[in-house]
N, C-alpha and C positions, 0 to 999 in steps of 0.2 A: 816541832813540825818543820820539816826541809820547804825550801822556798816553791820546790814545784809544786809539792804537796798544798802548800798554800795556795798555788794559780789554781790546781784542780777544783780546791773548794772555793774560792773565790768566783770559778767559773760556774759552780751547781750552784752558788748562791743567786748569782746574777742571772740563770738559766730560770733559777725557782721565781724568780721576780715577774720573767713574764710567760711560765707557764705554769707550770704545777703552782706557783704559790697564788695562781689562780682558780684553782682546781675549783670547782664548784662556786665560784664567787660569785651575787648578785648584791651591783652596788645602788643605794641610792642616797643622794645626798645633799644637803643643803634647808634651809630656812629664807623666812621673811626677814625685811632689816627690822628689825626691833626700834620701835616711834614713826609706821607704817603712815601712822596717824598721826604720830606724833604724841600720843598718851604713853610713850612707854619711851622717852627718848635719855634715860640714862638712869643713876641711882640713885633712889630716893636716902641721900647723906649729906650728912652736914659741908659745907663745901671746906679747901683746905686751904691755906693761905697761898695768895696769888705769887706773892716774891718767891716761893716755894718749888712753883708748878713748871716743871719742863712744858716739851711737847705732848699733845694729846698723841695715845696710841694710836695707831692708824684705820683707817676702815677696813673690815675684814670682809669678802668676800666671802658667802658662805651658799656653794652651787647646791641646786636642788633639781631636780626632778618634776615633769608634772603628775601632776596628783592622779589621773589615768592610768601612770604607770604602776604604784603600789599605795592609794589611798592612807592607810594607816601608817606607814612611815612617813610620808610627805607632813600628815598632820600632826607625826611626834616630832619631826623636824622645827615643826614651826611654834611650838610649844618650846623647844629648845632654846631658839634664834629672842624669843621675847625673853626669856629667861636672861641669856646671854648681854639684849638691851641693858635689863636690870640692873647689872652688873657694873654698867660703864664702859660696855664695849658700842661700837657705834658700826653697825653691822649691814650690811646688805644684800639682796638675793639675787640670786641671777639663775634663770629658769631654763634648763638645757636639756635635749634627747637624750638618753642614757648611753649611746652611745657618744656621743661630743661631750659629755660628763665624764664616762669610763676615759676618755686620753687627755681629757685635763686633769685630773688628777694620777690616772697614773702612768702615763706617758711622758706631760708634760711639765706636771708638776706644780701649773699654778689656779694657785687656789689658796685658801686660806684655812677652812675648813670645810671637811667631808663629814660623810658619815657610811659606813659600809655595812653592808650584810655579811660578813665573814663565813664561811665555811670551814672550819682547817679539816685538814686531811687526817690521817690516819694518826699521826704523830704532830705536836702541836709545836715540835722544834723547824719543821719542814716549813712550816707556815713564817712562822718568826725570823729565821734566819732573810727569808725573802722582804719581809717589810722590815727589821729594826738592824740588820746589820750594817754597821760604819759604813764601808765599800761599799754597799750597792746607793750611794745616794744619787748617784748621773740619773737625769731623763732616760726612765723606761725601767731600770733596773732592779726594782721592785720596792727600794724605802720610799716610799712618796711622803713619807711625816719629814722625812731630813734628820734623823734621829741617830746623832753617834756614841757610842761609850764604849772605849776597850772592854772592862768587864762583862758588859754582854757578851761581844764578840766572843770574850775568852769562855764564856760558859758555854756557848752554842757550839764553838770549836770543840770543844773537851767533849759534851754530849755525844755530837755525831761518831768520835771515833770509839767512845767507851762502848765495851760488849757485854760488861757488867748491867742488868738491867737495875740494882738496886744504887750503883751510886748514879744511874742516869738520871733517877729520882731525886736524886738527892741537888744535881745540878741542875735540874727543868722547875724545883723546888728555889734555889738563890734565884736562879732565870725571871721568874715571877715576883720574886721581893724586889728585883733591881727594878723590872718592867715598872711596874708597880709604885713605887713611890717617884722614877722620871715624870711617868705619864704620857710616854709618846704618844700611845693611842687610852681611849678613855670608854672603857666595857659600859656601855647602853644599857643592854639588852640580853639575858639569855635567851638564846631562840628552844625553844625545843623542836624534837623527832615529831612530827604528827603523823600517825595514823586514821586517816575518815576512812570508811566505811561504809557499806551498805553490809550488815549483820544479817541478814536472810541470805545472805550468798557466799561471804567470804568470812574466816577467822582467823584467830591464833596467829597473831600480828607480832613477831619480835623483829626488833630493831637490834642491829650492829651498829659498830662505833663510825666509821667513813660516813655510811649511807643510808643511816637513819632505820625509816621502813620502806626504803626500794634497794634495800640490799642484795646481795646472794643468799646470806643468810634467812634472810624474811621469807624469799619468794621457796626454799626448797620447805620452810616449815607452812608455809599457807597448808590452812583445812579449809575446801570448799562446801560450801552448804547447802539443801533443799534441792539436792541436783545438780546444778548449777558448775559448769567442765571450761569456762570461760573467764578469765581475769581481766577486765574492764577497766580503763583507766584514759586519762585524758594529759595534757599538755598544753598551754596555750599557744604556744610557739611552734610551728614546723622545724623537724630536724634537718639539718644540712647535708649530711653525709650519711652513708655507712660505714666508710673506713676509718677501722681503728685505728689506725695510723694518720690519720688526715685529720680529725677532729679536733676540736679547742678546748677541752676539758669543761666544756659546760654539764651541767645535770640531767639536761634532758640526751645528752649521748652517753654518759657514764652510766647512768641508771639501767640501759640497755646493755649496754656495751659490756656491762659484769657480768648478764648470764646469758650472755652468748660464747663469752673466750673464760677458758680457762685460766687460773694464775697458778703456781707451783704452790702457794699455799690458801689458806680462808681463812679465815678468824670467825672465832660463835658471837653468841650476844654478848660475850664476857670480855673480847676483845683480846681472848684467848687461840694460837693457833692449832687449828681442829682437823688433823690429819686424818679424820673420817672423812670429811667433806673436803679434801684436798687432793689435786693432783699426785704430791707427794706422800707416801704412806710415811715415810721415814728422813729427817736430816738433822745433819751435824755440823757444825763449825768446827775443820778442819783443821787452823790454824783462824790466825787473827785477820788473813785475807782470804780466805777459800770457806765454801759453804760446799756444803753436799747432798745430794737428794735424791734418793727413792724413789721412782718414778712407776703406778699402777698399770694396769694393763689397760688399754680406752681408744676409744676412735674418734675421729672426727665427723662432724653432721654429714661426711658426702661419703664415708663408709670405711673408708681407708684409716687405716691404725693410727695411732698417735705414738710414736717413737720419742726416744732419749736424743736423738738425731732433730728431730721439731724441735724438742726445749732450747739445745744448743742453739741452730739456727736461728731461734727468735729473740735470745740475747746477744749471739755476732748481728745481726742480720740489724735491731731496730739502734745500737750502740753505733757498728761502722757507720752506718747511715744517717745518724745524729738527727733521730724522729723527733723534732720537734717538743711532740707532748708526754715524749717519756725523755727529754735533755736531761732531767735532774737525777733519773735513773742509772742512762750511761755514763754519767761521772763515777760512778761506783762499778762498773763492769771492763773488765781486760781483757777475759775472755771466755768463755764457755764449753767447756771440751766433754766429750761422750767419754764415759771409764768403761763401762760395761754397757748389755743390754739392758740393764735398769738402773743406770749411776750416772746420774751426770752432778759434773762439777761448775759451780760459776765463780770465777777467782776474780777478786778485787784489785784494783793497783796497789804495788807495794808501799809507796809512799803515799796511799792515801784510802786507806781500811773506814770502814761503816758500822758502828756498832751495831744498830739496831737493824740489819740489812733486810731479814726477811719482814718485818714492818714497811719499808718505803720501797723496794725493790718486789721481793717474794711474791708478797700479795699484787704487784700493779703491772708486772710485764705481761703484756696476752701472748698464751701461748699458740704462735702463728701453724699453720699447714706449709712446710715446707714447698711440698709438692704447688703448690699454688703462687706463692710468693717470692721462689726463686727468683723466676727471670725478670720480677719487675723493678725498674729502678723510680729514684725519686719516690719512696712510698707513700712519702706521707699526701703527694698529690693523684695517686691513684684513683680511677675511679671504680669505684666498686660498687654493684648492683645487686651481690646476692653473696653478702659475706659468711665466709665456714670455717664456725671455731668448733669446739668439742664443749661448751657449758650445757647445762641443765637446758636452755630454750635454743631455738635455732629459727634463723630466720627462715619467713612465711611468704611477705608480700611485705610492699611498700607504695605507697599511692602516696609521694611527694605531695606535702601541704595538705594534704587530708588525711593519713592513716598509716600505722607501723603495725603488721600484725607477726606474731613470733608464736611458736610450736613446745610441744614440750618434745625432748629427744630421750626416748623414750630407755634410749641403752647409757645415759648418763648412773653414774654411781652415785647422785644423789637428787633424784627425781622429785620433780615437782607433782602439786595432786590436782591442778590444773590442764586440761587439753591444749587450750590456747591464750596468749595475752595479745590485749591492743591496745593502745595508745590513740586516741581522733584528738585532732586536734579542736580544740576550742576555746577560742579568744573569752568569752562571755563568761563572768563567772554564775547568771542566774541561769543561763542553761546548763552549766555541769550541776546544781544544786538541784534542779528538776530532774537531770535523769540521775541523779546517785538516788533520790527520795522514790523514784519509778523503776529502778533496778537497770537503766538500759547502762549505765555506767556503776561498779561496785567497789569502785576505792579511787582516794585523788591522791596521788601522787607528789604535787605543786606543793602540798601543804600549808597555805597560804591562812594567815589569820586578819581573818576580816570581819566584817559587820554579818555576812553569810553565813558564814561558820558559826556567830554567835545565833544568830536566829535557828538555825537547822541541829545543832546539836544534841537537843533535847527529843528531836523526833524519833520514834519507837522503832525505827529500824537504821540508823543511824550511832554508826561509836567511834566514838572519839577518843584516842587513847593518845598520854602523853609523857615522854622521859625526855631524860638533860641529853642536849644536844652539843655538838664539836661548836656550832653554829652561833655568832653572837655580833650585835651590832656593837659596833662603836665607834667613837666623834673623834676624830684625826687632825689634831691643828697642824697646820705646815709650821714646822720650826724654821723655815728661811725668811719668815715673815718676822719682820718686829716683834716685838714682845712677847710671842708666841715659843720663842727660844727660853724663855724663864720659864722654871718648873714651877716656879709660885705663882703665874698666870695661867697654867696648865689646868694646876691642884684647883683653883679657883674656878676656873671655867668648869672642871668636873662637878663641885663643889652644886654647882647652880644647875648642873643637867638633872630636870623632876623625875629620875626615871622610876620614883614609885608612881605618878601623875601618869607619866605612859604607860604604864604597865594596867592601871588600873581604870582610866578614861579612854584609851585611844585600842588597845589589847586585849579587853574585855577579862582580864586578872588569867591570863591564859601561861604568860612565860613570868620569869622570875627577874626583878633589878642584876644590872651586873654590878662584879665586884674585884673580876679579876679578870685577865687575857686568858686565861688556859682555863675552861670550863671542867666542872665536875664529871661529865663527862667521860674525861679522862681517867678518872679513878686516882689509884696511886700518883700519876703527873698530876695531880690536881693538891695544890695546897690552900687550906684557908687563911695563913698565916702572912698573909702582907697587911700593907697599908688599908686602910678603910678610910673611907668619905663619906662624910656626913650629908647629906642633901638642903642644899637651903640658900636664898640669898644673902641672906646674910653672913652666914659663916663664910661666904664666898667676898665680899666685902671686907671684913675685919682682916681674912686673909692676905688680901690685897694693899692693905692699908699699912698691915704688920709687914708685907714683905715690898714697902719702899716705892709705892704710888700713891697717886692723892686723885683727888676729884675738884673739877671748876664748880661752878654757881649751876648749871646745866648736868651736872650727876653725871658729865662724862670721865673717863680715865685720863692720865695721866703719867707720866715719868717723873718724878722730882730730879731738881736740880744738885748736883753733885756738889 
């Protein structure tokens, strides 16, 4: 790899740290200090000899969340943080707004331990490369663990350029054994996909690999039911924007934001690309930098055609303009030229090709209306009131902090069996549970697993459906902290994470133990073949004892003296 070719990815890396490799991210984080009371103030072990014992490990700072904000993580949290006590770590909480949480850890980087909601994206290298790569560990850059090892590096280097998809496997495969036995971050939780439902209205619920079930995919296979021309759905948050170009990659604007703009390709539920439901009928990798594509005949919601001349424009157009929330995109684009009236080409930079291109690229550029967004500069700060892409819905109306309503467009080539979708906002989760059980709302979107969902599931017109999700928590110790830089403090602190106790007290036996950073999910990128940990205090103990710590009279940790 030539030195430029290095800045280039250096700079998608750094770019993914604080955008895309946020794509969908909702974090929360943190515990009580374990011995709150004082009943839990270290490890019940036989203490080690005093001539022996260095300094005790440090206090670790472990932020959290209030409990308002996601109930059942806040209280797997704290189920952790005692566990952690157990151990002989000497632990403390510190209770902060999710957003003054979201820039100290990954802004600013201090913290000691997090704990995150994870989403990855379509490809789980795109994720990775933004938290565990060497170079990105400066404040803001996306490793907030401080986690470095050439070999990673060199695997996630070799991924992005290979076009091969079977040896990419075979790399995102070692990728996960490396992750894996380090332990930079330590897999929770699998989340999964949820679909609720109101069953008297809505069905036939497939989920795709990005976006679960508010996919593209999902919304053009809805069967509506008992009549029923309306698709129901809620948000607890008010959306910020309409501009695709202006927004943060959160889920409550990506969710929308997929079927209103078209992308040059789709993916089905197999996470296969499905040139039925795509833009492009037909493409080919050219060479190892240039792609090609077929482009169908289609217009846009205000009536006007959709030309090979828009595709172009909206890869020169959001690339020169360095759109913020597609950065990690235009690292991969040079430039976008029309061949004919149905061909256009997007060519890569020479020293710096993307194997996987139409995965991270293909599917995520909106394809913009030329006519419309020419003359505007700065786009990503535009304001836009009545956005017009060419997808399946088109926008309807918007009543900021109260309501998002969208259409179906009716001359799309892959229609929806829905008239209209909304979105209301609503904070409360026992008012969205009364109107899903009353039909005034027929599917939840949020997908949130709580004490709600447990109670409501079982009701007769209410379904609940669930597959492996991209989606997974996990406990992120900062390696700039003391002790936390040893993989055998790591192994150990995983060791003692209950996460069959979460899963089964706090999750109501809903998602699955994690076991690995790159979820099943994924299919083929998915190996079962790493490290395993056992769950337990004590094996987390013995670990620690075996790998050259000791314990005072007080069950706390320790360094032995060299």
């Amino acid at each position: 790899m030539t030195n430029k070719a290095t800045t280039n990815r250096r700079s998608f890396l750094n770019k993914a740290g604080a955008t895309a490799g946020l794509v969908g991210l909702t974090m929360t984080a943190g515990c009580f200090g374990a011995g709150d009371d004082d009943e839990n103030g270290g490890a019940n072990v036989e203490a080690t000899d005093p001539d022996m014992l260095d300094e005790q490990l440090p206090t670790y700072q472990f932020l959290n969340n209030a409990q308002s904000y996601n109930p059942p993580r806040h209280d797997a949290i704290n189920l952790m943080a005692d566990q952690f006590g157990r151990i002989g770590l000497d632990m403390e909480v510190e209770v902060l707004e999710w957003g003054t949480l979201f820039n100290r850890v990954d802004v600013e980087y201090d913290y000691d331990f997090s704990l995150w909601h994870t989403f990855f994206t379509i490809d789980p290298v795109l994720e990775l490369n933004s938290t565990m790569y060497s170079e990105n560990t400066e404040p803001g850059q996306g490793n907030f663990a401080g986690y470095e090892n050439p070999d990673a590096d060199d695997l996630m280097d070799q991924y992005l350029e290979e076009p091969d998809a079977d040896t990419r496997i075979d790399l995102v495969h070692d990728l996960q054994r490396t992750l894996m036995e380090d332990l930079p971050q330590m897999p929770v939780i699998d989340m999964p996909f949820l679909a609720v439902y109101n069953n008297e209205q809505v069905d036939n619920w497939e989920a795709d690999l990005p976006h679960g079930f508010n996919s593209y995919w999902t919304m053009i296979n809805l069967e509506m039911q008992g009549g029923e021309d309306t698709l129901k759905g809620y948000w607890p948050e008010a959306l910020d924007t309409m501009n695709v170009l202006g927004h943060n990659d959160e889920n409550k604007h990506t969710y929308n934001f997929v079927v209103i703009y078209d992308t040059l390709v789709r993916l089905d539920n197999e996470g296969e690309i499905d040139t039925d439901v795509s833009l492009a009928t037909d493409y080919e990798r050219v060479d190892a930098t240039t792609m090609e594509y077929t482009i169908r005949d289609h217009t846009f919601h205000d009536g006007e055609p959709l030309t090979v001349e828009d595709i172009a424009f909206s890869y020169n157009y959001i690339s020169e303009n360095e759109v913020p929330v597609y950065s990690v995109q235009s690292n991969f684009i040079d430039e976008a030229e029309v061949v004919d009236d149905s061909t256009v080409r997007i060519h890569m930079p020479d020293d710096n090709p993307l194997g996987p291109f139409n995965l991270l690229v293909g599917t995520q550029i909106p394809i913009l209306p030329e006519h419309r967004w020419a003359d505007r500069d700065e786009p990503s700060q535009v304001n836009v009131e009545e956005p017009v892409g060419s997808g399946p819905l088109q926008f309807d109306y918007w009543d900021q902090g109260a309501e998002l309503g969208l259409e179906r467009f009716d001359d799309h080539f892959a229609p929806v069996d829905f008239e209209q979708r909304f979105w209301r906002i609503i904070p409360e989760t026992s008012t969205v549970w009364e109107n899903l059980r009353n039909g005034d709302l027929n599917y939840e979107p949020f997908g949130r697993i709580d004490r709600p969902l447990d109670e409501n599931r079982d009701e007769d017109q209410i379904s609940v459906q669930s597959v492996p999700a991209t989606s997974f928590w996990h406990c992120t110790p900062n390696q700039r902290s003391d002790g936390l830089d040893d993989p055998e403090v790591r192994k150990a602190v995983f060791n003692a994470v209950p996460r069959s106790a979460i899963v089964d007290q706090i999750l109501f036996g809903v998602p699955d133990p994690g076991f690995n950073v790159v979820t099943e999910a994924f299919g083929p990128l998915h190996t079962d073949d790493v490290t395993q940990y056992e769950e337990g205090v004590d094996i987390a103990i013995e670990r620690l004892q075996d790998g050259g710590y000791g314990y005072d009279e007080n069950g706390m940790l320790h360094f032995l003296v060299e």
